[in-house]
C-alpha positions in Angstrom: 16.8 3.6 -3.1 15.2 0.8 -5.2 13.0 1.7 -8.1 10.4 -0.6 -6.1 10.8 1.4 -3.0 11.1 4.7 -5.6 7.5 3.5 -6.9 5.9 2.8 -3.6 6.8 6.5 -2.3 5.7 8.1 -5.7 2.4 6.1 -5.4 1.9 7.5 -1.9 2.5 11.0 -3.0 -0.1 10.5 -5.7 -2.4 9.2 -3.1 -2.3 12.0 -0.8 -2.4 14.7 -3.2 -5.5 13.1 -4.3 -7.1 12.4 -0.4 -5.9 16.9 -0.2 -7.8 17.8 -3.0 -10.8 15.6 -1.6 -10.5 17.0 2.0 -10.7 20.8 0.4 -13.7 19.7 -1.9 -15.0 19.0 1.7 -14.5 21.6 3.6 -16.1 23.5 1.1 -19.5 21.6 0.4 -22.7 22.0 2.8 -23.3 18.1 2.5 -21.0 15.5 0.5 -21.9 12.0 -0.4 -20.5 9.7 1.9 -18.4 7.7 -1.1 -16.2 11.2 -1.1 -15.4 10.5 2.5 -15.0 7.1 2.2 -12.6 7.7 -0.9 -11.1 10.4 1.0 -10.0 8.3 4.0 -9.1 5.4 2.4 -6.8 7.3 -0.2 -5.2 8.7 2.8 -4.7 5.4 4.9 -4.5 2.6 2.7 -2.8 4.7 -0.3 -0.6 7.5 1.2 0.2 5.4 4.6 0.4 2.2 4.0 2.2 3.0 0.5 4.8 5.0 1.9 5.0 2.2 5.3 5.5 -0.3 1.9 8.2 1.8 0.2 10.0 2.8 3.1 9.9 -1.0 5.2 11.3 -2.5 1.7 14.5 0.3 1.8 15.1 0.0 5.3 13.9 -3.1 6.8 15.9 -5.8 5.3 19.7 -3.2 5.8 18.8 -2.8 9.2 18.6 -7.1 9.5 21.6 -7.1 7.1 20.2 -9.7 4.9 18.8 -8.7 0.9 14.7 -8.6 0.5 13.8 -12.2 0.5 11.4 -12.6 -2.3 11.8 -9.1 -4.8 9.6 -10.8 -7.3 6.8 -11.5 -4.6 7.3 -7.6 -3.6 6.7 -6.3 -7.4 3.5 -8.7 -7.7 2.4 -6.7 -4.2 2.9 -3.2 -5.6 0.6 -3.9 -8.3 -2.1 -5.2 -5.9 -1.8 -2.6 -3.3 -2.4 -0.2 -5.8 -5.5 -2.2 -8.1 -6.7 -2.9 -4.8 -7.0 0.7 -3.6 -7.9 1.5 -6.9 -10.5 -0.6 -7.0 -11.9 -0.1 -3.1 -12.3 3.6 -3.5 -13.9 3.4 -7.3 -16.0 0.4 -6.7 -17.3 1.1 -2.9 -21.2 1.4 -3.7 -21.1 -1.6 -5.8 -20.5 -4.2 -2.7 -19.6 -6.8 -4.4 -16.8 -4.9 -6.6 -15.4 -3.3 -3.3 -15.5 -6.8 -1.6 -13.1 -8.5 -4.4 -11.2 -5.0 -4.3 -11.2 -5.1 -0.3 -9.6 -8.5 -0.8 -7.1 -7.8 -2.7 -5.6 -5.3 -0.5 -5.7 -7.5 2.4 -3.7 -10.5 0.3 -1.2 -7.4 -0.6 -0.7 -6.4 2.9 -0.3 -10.1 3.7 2.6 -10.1 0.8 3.9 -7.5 2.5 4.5 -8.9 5.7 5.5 -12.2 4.5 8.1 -10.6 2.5 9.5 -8.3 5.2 9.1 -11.5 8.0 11.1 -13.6 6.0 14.1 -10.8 4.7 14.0 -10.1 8.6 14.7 -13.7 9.4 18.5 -14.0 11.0 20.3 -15.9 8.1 21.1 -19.5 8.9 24.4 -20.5 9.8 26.4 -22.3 7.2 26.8 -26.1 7.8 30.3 -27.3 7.9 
């Protein structure tokens, strides 16, 4: 496995440990403040999920097209977003304006992520003659 695929997974793992722990601190309190849910289910969706769909489309995706991960530097850029972005989202969600610009850069990081996989997906072209 890639260490970019290695660091996508661990990331995930992080994630969801975190999105636990703040599901038990739940369970447990009569009332919560709405940011720990918020954090909670975005942790767990756009950090465990969608870090561990990341991690595992970039190790299997492009061997099951047979053709190498089109753009790999494009890919590293998009780890660091993803994760800055959810970061960002979860710490920054009462301050709209923060979470906005950290909402954002999740959604250019998912959009990274699909250009990447679309195009190492891409049948290669036939070699002219």
């Amino acid at each position: 496995m890639s260490p970019l695929s290695k660091n996508f997974v661990r990331a995930s793992m992080v994630y969801f440990f975190i999105a636990a722990i703040l599901g038990i601190i739940m369970i447990f309190m009569q009332s919560y403040p709405a940011q720990l849910l918020f954090a909670h289910v975005h942790l767990n969706l756009l950090g465990w999920m969608s870090m561990m769909i990341y991690g595992v489309g970039y190790h299997i995706l492009p061997r099951f097209s047979g053709t190498p991960l089109a753009y790999p530097k494009i890919s590293n850029i998009q780890f660091y977003l993803a994760n800055i972005g959810v970061v960002g989202l979860v710490s920054f969600r009462p301050i709209h304006p923060l979470a906005e610009f950290f909402a954002g850069i999740v959604v250019v990081s998912i959009g990274l992520f699909v250009f990447n996989i679309w195009m190492s997906t891409m049948p290669p072209k036939p070699e002219s003659e």
